[in-house]
N, C-alpha and C positions, 0 to 999 in steps of 0.2 A: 149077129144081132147086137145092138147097143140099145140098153135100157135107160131112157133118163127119170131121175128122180129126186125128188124136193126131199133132201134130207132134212128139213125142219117137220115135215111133218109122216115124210115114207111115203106120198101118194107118187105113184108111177105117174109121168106129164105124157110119156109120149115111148114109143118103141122103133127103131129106126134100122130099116133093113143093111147086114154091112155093117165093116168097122174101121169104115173112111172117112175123108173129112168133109166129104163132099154128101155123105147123107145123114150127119151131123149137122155140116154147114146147112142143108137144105131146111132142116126141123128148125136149126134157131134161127134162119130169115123168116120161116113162115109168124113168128112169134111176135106181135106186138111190137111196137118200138120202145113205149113204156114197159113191157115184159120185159126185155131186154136191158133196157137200161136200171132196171132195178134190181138185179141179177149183181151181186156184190163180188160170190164167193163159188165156184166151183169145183165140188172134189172129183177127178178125173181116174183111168185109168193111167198111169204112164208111158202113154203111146204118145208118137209122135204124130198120127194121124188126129189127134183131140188139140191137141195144143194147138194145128195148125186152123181149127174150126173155131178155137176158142178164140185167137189173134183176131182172126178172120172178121168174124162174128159180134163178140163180147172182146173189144181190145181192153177195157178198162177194168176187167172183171180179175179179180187175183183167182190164182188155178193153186191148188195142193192135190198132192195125191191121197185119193180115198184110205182109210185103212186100211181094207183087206190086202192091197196091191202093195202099201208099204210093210208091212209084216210079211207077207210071200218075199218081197226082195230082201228082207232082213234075215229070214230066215236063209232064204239062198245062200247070203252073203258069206253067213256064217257056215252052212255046210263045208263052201267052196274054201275059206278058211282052216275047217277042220281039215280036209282033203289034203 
């Protein structure tokens, strides 16, 4: 399952069965064109299945990865270093 969510304000938009691009792709065509084009800034998991919805979809929108996703890989990073 993929949850989208307006990190300006934490209201849940939309819940999207799968974590493909294609029921990603499908939620942000149904969305307004205006919805769409005002869409600045999306913080993603670092999958490559999101990036390709986000090109896809929002090509002009800048992608970062969320917090939690970049802290889990930081910490990874660092384990695999301790190791």
């Amino acid at each position: 399952m993929t949850t989208i969510v307006d990190l300006d304000c934490g209201q849940v938009l939309g819940v999207v069965g799968g974590r493909d691009h294609t029921g990603v792709g499908a939620w942000l065509i149904q969305r307004p064109l205006d919805w769409r084009l005002g869409v600045h800034v999306m913080a993603i998991d670092p999958s490559a299945a999101f990036r390709i919805a986000l090109r896809m979809w929002l090509p002009r929108t800048a992608v970062a990865v969320d917090h939690f996703h970049l802290v889990s890989l930081a910490n990874q990073a660092e384990t695999e270093v301790r190791q």
